[in-house]
PAVOVEX-459675 format. One record per residue (C-alpha): residue number from 1; residue in three letters; x, y, z. Coordinates in Angstrom, 3 decimals. Example, Ala and Ser with C-alpha at 12.3 -4.5 7.8 and 13.67 -1.06 7.14 Angstrom:
# PAVOVEX-459675
(1,'ala',(12.300,-4.500,7.800));
(2,'ser',(13.670,-1.060,7.140));
//
This chain:
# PAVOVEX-459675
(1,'unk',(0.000,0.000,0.000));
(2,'unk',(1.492,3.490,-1.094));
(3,'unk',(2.070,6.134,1.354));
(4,'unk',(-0.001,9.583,1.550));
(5,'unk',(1.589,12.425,1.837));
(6,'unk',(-0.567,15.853,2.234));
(7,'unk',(0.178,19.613,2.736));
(8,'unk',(-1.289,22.851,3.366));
(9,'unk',(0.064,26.098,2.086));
(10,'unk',(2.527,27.913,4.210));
(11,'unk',(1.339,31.059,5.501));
(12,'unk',(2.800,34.380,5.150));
(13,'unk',(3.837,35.654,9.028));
(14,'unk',(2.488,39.375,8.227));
(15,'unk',(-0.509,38.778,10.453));
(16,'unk',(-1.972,36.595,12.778));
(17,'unk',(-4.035,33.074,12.195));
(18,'unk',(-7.673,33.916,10.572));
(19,'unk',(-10.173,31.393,10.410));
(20,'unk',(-9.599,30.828,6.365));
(21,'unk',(-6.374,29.271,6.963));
(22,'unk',(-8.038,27.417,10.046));
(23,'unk',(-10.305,25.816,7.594));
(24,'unk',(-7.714,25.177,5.265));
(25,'unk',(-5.591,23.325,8.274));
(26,'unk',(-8.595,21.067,8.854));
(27,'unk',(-8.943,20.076,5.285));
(28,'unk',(-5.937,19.066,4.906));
(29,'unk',(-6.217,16.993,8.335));
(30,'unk',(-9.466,15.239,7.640));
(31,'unk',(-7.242,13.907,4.245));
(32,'unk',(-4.730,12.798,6.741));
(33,'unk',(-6.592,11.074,9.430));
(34,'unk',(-9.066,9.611,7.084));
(35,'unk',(-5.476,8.031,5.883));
(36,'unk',(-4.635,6.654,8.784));
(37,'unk',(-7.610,5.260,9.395));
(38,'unk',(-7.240,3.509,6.241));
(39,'unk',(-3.800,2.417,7.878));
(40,'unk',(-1.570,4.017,5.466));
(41,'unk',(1.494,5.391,6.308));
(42,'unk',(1.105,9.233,5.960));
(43,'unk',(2.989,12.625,6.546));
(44,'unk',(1.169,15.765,7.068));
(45,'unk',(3.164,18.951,6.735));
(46,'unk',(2.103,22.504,7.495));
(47,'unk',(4.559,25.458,8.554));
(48,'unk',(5.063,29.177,7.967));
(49,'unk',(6.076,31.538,4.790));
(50,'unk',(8.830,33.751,6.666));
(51,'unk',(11.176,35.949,4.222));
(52,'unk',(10.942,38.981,2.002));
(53,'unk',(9.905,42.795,2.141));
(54,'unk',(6.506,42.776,3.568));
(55,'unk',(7.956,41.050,6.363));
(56,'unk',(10.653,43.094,7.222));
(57,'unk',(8.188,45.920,6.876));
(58,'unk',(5.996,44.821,9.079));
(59,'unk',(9.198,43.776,11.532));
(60,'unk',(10.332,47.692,11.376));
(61,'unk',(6.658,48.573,11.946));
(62,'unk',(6.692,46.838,15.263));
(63,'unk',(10.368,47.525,16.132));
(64,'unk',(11.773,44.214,16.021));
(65,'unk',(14.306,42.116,13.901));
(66,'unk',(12.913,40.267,10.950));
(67,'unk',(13.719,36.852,13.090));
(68,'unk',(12.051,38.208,16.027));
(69,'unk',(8.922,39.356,14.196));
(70,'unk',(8.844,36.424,12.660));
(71,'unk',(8.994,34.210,15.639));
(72,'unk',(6.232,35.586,17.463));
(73,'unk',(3.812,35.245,14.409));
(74,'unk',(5.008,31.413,13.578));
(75,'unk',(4.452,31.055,17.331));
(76,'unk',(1.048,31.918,17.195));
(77,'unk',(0.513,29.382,13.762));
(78,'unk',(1.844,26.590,16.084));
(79,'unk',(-0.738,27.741,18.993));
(80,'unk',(-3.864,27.044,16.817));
(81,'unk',(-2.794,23.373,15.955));
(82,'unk',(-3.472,21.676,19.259));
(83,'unk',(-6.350,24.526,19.642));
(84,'unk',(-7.830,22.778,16.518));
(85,'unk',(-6.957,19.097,17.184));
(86,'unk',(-4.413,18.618,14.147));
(87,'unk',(-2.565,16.026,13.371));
(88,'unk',(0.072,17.177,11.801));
(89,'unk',(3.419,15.788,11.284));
(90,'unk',(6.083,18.248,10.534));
(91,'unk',(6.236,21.861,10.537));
(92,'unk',(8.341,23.305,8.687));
(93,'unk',(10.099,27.591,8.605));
(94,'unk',(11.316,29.202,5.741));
(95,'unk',(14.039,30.255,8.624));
(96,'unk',(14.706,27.293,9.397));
(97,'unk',(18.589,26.394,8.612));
(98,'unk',(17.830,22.894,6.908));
(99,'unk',(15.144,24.473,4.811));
(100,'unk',(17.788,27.378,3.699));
(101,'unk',(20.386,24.828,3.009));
(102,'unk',(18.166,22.744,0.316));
(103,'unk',(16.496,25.746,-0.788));
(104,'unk',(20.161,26.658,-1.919));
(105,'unk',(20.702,22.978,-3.340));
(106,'unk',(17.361,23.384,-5.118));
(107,'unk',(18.560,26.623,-6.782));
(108,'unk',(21.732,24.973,-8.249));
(109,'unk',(19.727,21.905,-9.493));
(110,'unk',(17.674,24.582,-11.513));
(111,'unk',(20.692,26.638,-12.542));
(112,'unk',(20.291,25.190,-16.080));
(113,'unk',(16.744,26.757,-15.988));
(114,'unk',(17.630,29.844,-14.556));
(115,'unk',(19.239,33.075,-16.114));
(116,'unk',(19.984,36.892,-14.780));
(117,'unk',(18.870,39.708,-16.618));
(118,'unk',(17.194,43.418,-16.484));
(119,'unk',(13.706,43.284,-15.190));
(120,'unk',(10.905,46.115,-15.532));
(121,'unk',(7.940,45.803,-14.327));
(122,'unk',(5.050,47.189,-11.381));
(123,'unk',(6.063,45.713,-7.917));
(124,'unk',(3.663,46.075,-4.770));
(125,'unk',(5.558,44.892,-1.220));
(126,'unk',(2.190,44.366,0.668));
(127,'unk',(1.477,41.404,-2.734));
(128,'unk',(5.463,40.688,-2.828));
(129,'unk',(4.558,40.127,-6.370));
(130,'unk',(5.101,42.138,-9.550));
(131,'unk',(2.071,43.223,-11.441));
(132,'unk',(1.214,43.943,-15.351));
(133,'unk',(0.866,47.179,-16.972));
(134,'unk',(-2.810,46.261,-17.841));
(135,'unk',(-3.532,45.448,-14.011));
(136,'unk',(-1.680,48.633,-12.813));
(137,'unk',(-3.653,50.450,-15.304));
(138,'unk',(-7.259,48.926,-14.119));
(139,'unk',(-6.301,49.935,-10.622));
(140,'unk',(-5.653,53.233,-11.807));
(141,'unk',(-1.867,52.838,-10.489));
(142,'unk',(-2.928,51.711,-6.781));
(143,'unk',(-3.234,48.598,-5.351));
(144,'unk',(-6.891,48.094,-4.270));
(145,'unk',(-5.702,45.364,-1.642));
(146,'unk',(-3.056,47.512,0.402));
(147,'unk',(-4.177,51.234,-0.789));
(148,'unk',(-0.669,52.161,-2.241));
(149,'unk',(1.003,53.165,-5.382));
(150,'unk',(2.050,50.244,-7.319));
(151,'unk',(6.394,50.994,-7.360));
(152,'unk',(7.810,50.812,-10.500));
(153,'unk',(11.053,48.925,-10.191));
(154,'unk',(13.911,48.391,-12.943));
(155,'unk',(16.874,45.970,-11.545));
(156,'unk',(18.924,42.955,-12.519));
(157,'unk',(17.484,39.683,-11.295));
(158,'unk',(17.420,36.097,-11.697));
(159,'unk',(14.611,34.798,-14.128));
(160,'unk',(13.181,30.810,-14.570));
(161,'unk',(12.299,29.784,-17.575));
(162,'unk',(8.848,29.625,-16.969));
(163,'unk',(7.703,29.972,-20.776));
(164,'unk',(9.571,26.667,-21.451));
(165,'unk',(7.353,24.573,-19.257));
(166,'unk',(3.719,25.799,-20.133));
(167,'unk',(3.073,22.909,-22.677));
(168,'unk',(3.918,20.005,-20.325));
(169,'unk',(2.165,21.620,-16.987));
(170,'unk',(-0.892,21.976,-19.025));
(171,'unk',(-0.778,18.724,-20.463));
(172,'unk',(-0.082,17.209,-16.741));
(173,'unk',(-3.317,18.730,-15.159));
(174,'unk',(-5.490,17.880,-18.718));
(175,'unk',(-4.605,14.365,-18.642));
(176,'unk',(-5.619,14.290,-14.656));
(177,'unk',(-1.350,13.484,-13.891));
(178,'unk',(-2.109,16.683,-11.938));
(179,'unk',(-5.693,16.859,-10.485));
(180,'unk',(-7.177,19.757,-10.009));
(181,'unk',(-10.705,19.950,-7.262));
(182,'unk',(-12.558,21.417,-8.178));
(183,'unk',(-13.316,21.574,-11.845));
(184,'unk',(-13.698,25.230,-12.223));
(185,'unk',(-10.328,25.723,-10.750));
(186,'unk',(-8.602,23.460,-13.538));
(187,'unk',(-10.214,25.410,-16.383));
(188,'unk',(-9.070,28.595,-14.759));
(189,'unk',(-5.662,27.548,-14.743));
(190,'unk',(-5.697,25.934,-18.233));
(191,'unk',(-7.395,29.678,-19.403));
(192,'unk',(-3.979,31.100,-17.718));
(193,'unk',(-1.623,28.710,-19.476));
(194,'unk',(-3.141,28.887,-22.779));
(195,'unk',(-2.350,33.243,-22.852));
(196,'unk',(1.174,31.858,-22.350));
(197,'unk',(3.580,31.759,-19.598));
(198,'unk',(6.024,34.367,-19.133));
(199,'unk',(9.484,33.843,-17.242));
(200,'unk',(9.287,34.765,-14.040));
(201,'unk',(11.641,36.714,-11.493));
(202,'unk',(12.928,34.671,-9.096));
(203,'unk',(15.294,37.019,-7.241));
(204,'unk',(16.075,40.644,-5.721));
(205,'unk',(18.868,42.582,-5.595));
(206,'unk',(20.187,42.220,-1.343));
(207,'unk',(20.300,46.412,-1.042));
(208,'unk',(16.492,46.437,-2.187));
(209,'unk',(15.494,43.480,0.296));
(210,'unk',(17.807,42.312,2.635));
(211,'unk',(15.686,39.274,4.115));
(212,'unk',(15.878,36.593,2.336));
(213,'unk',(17.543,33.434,1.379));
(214,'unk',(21.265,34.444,-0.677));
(215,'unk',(21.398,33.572,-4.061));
(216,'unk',(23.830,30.534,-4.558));
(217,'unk',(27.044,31.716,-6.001));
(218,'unk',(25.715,35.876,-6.091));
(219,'unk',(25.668,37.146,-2.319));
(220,'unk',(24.293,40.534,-4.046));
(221,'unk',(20.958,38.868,-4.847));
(222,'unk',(18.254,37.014,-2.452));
(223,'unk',(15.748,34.808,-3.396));
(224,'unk',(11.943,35.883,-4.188));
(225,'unk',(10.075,35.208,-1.170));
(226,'unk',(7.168,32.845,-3.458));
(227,'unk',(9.899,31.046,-5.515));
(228,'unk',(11.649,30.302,-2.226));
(229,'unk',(8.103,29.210,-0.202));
(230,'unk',(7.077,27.121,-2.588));
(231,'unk',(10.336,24.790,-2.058));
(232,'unk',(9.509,23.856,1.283));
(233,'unk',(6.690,20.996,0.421));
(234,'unk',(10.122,19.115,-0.315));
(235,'unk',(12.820,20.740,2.036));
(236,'unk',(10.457,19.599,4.941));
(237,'unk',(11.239,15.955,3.181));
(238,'unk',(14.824,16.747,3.374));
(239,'unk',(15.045,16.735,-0.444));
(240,'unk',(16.987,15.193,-2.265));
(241,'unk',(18.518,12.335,0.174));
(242,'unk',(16.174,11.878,2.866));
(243,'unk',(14.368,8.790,3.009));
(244,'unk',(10.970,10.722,3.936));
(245,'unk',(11.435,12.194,0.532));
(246,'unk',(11.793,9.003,-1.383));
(247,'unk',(8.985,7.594,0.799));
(248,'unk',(6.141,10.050,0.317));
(249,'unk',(6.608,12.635,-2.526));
(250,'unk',(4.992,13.279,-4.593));
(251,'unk',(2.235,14.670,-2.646));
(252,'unk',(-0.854,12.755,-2.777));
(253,'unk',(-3.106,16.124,-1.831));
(254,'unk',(-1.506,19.781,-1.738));
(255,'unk',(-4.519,22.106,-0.211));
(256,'unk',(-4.239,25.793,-1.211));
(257,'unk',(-6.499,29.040,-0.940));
(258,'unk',(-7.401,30.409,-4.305));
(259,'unk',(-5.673,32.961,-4.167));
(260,'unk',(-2.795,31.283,-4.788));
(261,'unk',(-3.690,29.052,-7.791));
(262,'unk',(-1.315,29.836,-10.503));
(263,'unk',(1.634,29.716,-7.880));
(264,'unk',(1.006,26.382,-7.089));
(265,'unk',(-0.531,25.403,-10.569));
(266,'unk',(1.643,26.817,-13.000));
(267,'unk',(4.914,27.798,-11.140));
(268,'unk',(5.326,24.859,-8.751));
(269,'unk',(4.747,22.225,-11.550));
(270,'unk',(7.392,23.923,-13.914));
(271,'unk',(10.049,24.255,-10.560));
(272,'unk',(9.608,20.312,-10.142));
(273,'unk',(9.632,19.667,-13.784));
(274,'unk',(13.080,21.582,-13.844));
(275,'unk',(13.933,19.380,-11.297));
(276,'unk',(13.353,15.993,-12.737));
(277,'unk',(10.833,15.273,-10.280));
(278,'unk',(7.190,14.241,-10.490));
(279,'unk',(4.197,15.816,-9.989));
(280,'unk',(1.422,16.257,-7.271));
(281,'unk',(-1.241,13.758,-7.557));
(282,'unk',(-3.939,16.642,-6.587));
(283,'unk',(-4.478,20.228,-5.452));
(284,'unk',(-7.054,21.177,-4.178));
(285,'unk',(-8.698,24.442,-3.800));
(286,'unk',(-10.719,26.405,-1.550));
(287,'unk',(-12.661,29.452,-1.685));
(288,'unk',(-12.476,32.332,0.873));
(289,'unk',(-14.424,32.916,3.597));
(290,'unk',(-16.207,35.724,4.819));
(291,'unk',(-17.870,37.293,7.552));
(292,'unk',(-21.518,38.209,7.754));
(293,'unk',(-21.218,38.609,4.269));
(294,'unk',(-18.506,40.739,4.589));
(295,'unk',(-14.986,40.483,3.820));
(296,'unk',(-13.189,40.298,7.327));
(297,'unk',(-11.053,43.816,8.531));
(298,'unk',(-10.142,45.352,11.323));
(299,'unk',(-11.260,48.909,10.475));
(300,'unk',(-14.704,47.229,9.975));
(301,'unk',(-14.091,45.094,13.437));
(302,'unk',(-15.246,41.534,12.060));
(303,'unk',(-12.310,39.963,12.479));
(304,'unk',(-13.038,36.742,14.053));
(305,'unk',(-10.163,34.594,15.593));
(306,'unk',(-10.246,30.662,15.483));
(307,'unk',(-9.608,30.752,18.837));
(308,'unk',(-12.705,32.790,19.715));
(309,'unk',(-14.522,30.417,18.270));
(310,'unk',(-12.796,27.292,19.807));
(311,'unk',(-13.084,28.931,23.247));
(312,'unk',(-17.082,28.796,22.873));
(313,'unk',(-17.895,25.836,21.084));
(314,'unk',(-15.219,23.608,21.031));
(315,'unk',(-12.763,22.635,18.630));
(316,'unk',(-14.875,20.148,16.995));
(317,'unk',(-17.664,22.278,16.604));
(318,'unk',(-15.282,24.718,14.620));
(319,'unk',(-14.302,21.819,12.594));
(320,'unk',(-18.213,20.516,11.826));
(321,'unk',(-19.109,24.221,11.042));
(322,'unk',(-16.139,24.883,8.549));
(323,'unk',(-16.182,21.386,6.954));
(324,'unk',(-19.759,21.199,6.266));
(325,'unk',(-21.482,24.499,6.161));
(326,'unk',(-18.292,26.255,4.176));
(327,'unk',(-18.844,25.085,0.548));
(328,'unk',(-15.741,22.876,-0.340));
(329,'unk',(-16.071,24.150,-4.003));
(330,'unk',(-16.926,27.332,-3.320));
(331,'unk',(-17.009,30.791,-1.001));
(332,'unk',(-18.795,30.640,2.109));
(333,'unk',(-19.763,32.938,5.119));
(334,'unk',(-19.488,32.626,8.722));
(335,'unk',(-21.659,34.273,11.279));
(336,'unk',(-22.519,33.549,15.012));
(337,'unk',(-25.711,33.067,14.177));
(338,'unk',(-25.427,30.115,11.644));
(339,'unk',(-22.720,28.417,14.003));
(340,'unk',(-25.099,28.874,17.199));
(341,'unk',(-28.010,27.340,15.068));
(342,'unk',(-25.641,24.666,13.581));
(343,'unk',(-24.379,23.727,17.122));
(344,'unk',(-27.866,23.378,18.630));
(345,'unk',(-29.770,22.009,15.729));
(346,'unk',(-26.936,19.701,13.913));
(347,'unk',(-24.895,18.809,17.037));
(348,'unk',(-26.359,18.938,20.271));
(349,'unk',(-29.987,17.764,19.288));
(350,'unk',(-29.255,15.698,16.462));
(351,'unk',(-26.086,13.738,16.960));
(352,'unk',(-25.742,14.784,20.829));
(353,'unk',(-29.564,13.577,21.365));
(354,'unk',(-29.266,10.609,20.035));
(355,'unk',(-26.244,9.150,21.738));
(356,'unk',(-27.905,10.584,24.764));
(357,'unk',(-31.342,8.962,24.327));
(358,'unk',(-29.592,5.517,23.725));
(359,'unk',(-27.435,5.257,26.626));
(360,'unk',(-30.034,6.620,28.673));
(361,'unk',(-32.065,3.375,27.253));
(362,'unk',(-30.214,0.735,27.855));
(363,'unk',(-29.210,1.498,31.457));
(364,'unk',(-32.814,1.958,32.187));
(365,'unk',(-33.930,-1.151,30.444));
(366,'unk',(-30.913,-3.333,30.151));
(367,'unk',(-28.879,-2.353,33.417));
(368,'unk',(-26.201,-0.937,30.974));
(369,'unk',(-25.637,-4.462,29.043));
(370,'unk',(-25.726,-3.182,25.419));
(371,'unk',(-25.853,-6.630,23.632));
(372,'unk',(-24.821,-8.386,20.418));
(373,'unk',(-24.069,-5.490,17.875));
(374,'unk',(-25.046,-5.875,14.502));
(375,'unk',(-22.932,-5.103,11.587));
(376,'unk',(-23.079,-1.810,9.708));
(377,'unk',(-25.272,-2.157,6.900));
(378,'unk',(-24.814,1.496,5.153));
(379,'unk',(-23.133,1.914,1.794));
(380,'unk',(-20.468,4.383,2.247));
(381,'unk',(-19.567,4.646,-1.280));
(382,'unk',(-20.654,8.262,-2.086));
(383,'unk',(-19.137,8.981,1.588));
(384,'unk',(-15.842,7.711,-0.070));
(385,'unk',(-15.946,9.524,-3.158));
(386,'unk',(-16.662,12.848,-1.887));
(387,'unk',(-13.486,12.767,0.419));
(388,'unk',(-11.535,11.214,-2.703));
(389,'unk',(-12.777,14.299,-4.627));
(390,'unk',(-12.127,16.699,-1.125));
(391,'unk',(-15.806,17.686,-1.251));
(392,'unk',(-16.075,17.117,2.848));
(393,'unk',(-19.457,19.282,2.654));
(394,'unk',(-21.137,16.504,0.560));
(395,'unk',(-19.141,13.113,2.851));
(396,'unk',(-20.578,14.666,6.137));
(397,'unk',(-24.054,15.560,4.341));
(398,'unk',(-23.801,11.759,3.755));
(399,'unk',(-22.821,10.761,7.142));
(400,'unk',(-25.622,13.319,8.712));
(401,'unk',(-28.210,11.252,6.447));
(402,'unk',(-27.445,8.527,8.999));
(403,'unk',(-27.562,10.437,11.914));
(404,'unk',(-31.055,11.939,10.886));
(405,'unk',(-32.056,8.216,10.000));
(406,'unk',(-31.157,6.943,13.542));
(407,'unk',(-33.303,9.611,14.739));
(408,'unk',(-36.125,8.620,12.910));
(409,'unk',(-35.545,4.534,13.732));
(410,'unk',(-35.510,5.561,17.369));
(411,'unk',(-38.628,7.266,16.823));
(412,'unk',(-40.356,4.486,14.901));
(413,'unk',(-39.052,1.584,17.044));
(414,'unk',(-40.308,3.117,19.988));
(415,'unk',(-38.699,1.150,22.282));
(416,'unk',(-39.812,2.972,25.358));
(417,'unk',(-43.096,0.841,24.181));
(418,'unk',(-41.233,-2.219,23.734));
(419,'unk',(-40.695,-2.760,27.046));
(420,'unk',(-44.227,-2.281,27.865));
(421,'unk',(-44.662,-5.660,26.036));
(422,'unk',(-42.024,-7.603,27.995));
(423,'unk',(-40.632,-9.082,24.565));
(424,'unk',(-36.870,-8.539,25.959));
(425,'unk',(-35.202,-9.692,23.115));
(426,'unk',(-36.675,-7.434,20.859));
(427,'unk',(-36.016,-4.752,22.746));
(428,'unk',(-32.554,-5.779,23.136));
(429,'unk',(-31.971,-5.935,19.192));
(430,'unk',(-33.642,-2.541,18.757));
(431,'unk',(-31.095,-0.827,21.215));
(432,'unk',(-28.375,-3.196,19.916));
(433,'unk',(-28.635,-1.697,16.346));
(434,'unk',(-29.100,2.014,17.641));
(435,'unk',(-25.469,1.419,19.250));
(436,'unk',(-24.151,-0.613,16.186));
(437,'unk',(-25.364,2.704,14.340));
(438,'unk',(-23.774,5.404,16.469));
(439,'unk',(-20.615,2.835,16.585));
(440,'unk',(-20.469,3.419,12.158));
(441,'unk',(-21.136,7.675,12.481));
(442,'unk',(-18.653,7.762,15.339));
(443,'unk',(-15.851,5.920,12.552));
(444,'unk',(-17.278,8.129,9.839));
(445,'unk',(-16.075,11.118,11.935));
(446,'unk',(-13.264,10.327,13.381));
(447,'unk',(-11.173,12.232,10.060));
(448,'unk',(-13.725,15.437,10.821));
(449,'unk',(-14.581,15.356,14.564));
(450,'unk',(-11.951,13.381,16.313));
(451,'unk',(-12.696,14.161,20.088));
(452,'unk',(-16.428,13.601,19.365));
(453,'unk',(-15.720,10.377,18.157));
(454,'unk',(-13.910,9.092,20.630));
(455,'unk',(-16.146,10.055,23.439));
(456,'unk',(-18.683,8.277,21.644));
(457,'unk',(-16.811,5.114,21.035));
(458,'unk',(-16.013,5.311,25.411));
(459,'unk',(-19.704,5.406,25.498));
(460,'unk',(-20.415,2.407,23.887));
(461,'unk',(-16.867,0.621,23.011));
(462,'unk',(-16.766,-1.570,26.482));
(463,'unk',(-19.638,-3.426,25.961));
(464,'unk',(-21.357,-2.100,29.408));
(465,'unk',(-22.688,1.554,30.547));
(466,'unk',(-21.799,2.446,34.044));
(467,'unk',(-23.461,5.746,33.691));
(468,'unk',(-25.055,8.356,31.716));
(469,'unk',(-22.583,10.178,29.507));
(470,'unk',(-22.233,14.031,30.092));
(471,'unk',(-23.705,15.854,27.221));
(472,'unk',(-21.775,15.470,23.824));
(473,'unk',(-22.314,19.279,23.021));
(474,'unk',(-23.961,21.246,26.330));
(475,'unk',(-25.271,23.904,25.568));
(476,'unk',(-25.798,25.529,29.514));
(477,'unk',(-23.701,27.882,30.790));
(478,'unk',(-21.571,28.369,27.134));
(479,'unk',(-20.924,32.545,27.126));
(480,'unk',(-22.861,34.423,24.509));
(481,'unk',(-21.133,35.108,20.996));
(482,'unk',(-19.563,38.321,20.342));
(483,'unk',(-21.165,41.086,17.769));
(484,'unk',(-19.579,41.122,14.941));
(485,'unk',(-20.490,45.171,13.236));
//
């Protein structure tokens, strides 16, 4: 059985965690766990995009080092992991020495792809990315994301030979070599490859921005911060010699925002091409998510922190809410309101209720002896395919179809009458298959809602109740949600 190896984007340390690249962290460790469970060896590898201008910016802003600012803002990526219950394996820094050091060996393995020359083009540091003259134009020469002048720049830089890969990338991700998810995503790319690749800067001169990786061999240039990032999906491997590298790349899943599509697409593809290497199985990619319809900012104070949200409802709760009621193939919104109605309706009275209801059962009726459990009879195919295809909205829509089913057969099967009629063994078969139920939803979420899971498997795993579970979600005594404006 092949190994699984799965990543999320690194994120840039200008800012703290939001909850988009929470959801993206739990993506990418429902794809792990579900691995696991399928007892295949797997790697999951997150970490944090730490070099280039904005950073040192942002450093100078808050009258620190680069390192130092950088620190503190990894540090607080690390906090949300266990906040979140994930599972990853490795974490890898751009500042990290072992990731410099192959970063540096991955350069001179592209040399033959790479060449300097004179560059001139529309730069914006908040971006760290170079813009066209049509898009500078249509902004009317600012940036509409940071509210600045786009800086014309003219320097000598390193360029790869982007133009020279475009054919075989887009012939990779028609032929499915390089799966995109979802669909719309692919033809967007293709739409970008077919108006022709351009070579791409892949350096900066040192006296224009200081923080970054040296250019092998030219101490006067430094690496561009998203040519550099981009390595680390193999540095944390400990490409080229490592035996975690020959074990698990290429990536079976890479999970990205869309903003960054044609990085990981177009660029990423051609960089591993150049390198002899083969492709990602998949990327998949997510839409954004917003806030009460609105797009989240401080000036308009809707910034909402994972770990607000963790703090009120749990970390499981956050991951139910973001992995089913965020559209995998699509934007979605968050509000208070939707999660508070989720929580109660979904959660506590749904799935909470019923494991509730049965243990509460069979101690009353069966002095906590649960019985001979039947086998699951569901057919989890389209459960299967939906996480093979990373839609996990549609493979818990499918597990919540069994939850709402239990519901009902508790309802129907009445077994509060049952024992009215004395016919124990009916009675015991009933409750037998409500457990034997619970038992298949609490494997089915074990990738989404790990802690949930396991209390329910406590509940019913032994054999024997001893006592009434505490409530699965409670929903006394939980503080009020913030506004959001």
């Amino acid at each position: 059985m092949s190994n699984f190896y799965v990543t999320t984007s690194i994120p840039y340390v200008n800012s703290e965690p939001h909850i988009g690249f929470a959801m993206e962290l739990v993506q990418a460790d429902v794809l792990a766990r579900y691995a696991r469970q399928q007892g295949i060896a797997t790697m999951f590898a997150t970490g944090t995009d730490e070099h280039g201008g904005k950073i040192a910016e942002k450093a100078a802003e808050a009258k620190l080092d680069p390192q130092q600012f950088a620190d503190r803002i990894s540090d607080s990526f690390k906090a949300i992991l266990p906040l979140l219950d994930i599972s990853n394996d490795r974490f890898v820094r751009t500042t990290d020495e072992g990731h410099e050091q192959r970063a540096g060996l991955i350069w001179k393995n592209l040399a033959e792809h790479i060449y300097k020359g004179n560059y001139t083009g529309w730069y914006c540091t908040g971006d760290e990315a170079f813009f066209s003259e049509k898009v500078v134009k249509e902004n009317n020469g600012i940036c509409p994301a940071h509210n600045r002048p786009y800086e014309k720049i003219q320097e000598e830089n390193y360029f790869f030979k982007l133009s020279a890969f475009g054919e075989p990338v887009k012939q990779a991700i028609e032929t499915g070599k390089l799966a995109i998810f979802p669909e719309t995503r692919k033809h967007e790319i293709l739409a970008v490859i077919d108006d022709g690749l351009e070579d791409i800067s892949v350096s900066r001169p040192k006296d224009k921005i200081a923080w970054g990786i040296p250019v092998p061999g030219d101490d006067s240039q430094v690496m561009y911060v998203w040519f550099e990032a981009l390595m680390n999906y193999i540095t944390v491997l400990g490409y080229p010699e490592a035996e975690d590298f020959k074990s698990f790349w290429p990536a079976n899943v890479q999970v990205i925002g869309k903003d960054i599509l044609r990085f990981h697409a177009a660029i990423w593809p051609a960089m591993l091409l150049g390198l002899g290497l083969p492709l990602p199985k998949a990327l998949y990619v997510h839409g954004f998510v917003t806030v009460d319809d609105q797009k989240m900012s401080k000036s308009i104070g809707n910034v909402v922190a994972p770990k607000d949200i963790v703090k009120k409802y749990g970390a499981d709760a956050f991951r139910y809410f973001f992995l089913r009621h965020i559209p995998s193939y699509g934007d979605g919104d968050f509000s208070w309101e939707r999660l508070e109605a989720a929580y109660n309706n979904e959660l506590a009275d749904q799935l909470g209720n019923a494991v509730s209801r049965t243990a509460a059962m069979i101690l009353r009726y069966q002095k906590g002896v649960i019985g001979s459990v039947p086998e699951p009879e569901h057919d989890m195919g389209r459960f299967e395919t939906a996480l093979g295809q990373c839609r996990f909205d549609k493979a818990l829509d499918e597990v919540w179809e069994q939850v709402k089913g239990l519901n009902q057969y508790i309802e129907e099967a009445k077994p509060w009458e049952i024992v009215k009629t004395g016919d124990e063994d009916h009675l015991r078969e009933v409750l037998a298959y409500t457990v034997g139920a619970l038992q298949q939803i609490s494997g089915l979420l074990k990738p989404f809602m790990p802690a949930i899971a396991e209390k329910i498997d406590k509940v019913f795993g032994s054999g024997v109740i001893k006592e009434q579970p505490a409530p699965l979600f409670p929903k006394a005594d939980r503080p009020k949600p913030p506004k959001t404006a």
